[in-house]
N, C-alpha and C positions, 0 to 999 in steps of 0.2 A: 748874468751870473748871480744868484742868488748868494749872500754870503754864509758864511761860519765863525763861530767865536768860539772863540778856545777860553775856559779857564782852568784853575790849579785843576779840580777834578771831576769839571762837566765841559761837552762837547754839544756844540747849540746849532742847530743845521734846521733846514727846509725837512718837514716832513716826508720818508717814504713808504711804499707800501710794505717795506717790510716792520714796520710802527705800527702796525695796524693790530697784529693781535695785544698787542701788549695795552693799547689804547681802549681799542675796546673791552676788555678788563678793566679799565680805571673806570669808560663809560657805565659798565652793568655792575659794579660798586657802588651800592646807596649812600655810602659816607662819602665818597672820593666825588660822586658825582651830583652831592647833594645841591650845592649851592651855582652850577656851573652847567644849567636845564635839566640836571633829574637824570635817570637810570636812561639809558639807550639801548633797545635792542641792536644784536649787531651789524643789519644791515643799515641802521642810521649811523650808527657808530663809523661805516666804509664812509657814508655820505661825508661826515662830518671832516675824517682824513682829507676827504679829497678837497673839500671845501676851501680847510688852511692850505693845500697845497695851493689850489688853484688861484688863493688870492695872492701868493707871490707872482704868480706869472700876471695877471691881470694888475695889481696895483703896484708891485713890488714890494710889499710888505704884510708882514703875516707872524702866526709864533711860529716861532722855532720847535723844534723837536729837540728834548735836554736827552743826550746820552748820558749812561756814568761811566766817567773812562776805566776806573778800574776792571767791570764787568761787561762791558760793553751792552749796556743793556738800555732801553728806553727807559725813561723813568716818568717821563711827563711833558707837559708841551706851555713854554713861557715868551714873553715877546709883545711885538707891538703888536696893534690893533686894530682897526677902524673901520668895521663896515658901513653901510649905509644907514644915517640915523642914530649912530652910535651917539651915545653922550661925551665922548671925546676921545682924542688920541689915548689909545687906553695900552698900559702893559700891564697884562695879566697873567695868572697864572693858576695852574692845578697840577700838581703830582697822582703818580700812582699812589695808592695806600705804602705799599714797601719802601717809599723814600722818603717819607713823613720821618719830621725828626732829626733829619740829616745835615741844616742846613742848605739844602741842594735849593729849595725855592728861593733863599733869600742871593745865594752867589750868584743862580741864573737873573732874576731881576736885577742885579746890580748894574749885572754885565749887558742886558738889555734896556736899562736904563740909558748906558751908558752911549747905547747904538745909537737910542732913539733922538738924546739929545744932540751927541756929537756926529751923527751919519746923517740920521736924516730930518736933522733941523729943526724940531719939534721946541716951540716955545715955553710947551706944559704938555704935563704927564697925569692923565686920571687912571685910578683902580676905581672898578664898578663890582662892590663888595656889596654881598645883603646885609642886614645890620644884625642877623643871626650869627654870621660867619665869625665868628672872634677868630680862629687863626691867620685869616685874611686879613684882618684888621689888625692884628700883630705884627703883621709884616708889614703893612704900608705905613704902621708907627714907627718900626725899622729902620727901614727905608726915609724915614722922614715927612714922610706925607700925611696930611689932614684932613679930615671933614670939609670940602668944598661947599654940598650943596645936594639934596635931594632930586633922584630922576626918574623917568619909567624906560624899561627899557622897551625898546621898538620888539615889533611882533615878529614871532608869535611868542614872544617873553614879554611881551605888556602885562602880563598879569603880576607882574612886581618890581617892586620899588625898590630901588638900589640908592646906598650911601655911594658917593663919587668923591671920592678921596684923590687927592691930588699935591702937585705943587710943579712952580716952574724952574726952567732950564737952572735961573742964579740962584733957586730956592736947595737945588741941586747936589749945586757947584759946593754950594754950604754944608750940603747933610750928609755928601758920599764917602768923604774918611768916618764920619762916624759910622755909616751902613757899612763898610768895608771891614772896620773892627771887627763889628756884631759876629762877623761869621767865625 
């Protein structure tokens, strides 16, 4: 059973195919998809859906897919992380361009913060930001998290160097009423 998290006004679920057109518009958006591999024609854009899907069934964790409950609409895809090679237990995140602004990335990382540490045990939490990305690095200021440590990211994304921002489970425990204000 894959789970679901509910907050005040996002709905966080295993990716389906009915995500797919609306994802793929975030993918074929140059701003939305700048920092996160770049523009996707839309049949990489199906691969990549099916990809988070299939890593719930194969590891048991994966992002989530953020609904916004008022509109019932996809807005973007946040949550744990860790493929092979990754630079760490990573919760990451991308919006559609439409939800930018909303606060909707920082309540869904709260709330998936919240998973990774108390569900599934995770001692530390890394964002793999490029050091372009200032909105991303807003958030993981947010959220509480710091500059760790320079990495590459495994291929075929080795061609860049990501800031790995992080911090641990009690580093957490400390920052999550103030992340929880923010919004």
């Amino acid at each position: 059973m894959a789970p679901v998290i509910e907050t005040e006004r996002l709905l966080l679920r295993p990716p389906l195919i009915e995500d797919f057109e609306r994802w793929a518009e975030m993918m074929a958006d140059a701003d939305a998809a700048r920092f996160i591999g770049g523009v996707l024609p839309k049949p990489v854009a199906w691969r990549v859906v099916a990809q988070v899907r299939g890593a719930w069934a194969l590891t048991g964790i994966s992002m989530f897919s953020v609904i916004e409950k008022a509109r019932n609409t996809w807005i973007g895809r946040v949550g744990p992380w860790q493929p092979y090679a990754w630079p760490g237990p990573e919760v990451g995140w991308a919006l559609h361009r439409d939800a930018w602004g909303n606060g909707y990335a920082l309540e869904a990382a709260v709330a998936t913060m919240d998973y990774a540490f108390d569900t599934l045990g995770w001692p530390e939490v890394v964002h793999c930001i490029n050091p372009e990305n200032l909105r991303s690095q807003a958030l993981a200021r947010r959220l509480g998290s710091a500059i760790q440590r320079q990495a590459k990211m495994p291929p075929p994304l080795d061609q860049e160097m990501i800031d790995v921002w992080g911090q641990t489970r009690d580093e957490w425990r400390r920052n999550r009423e103030a992340a929880s204000r923010d919004r």
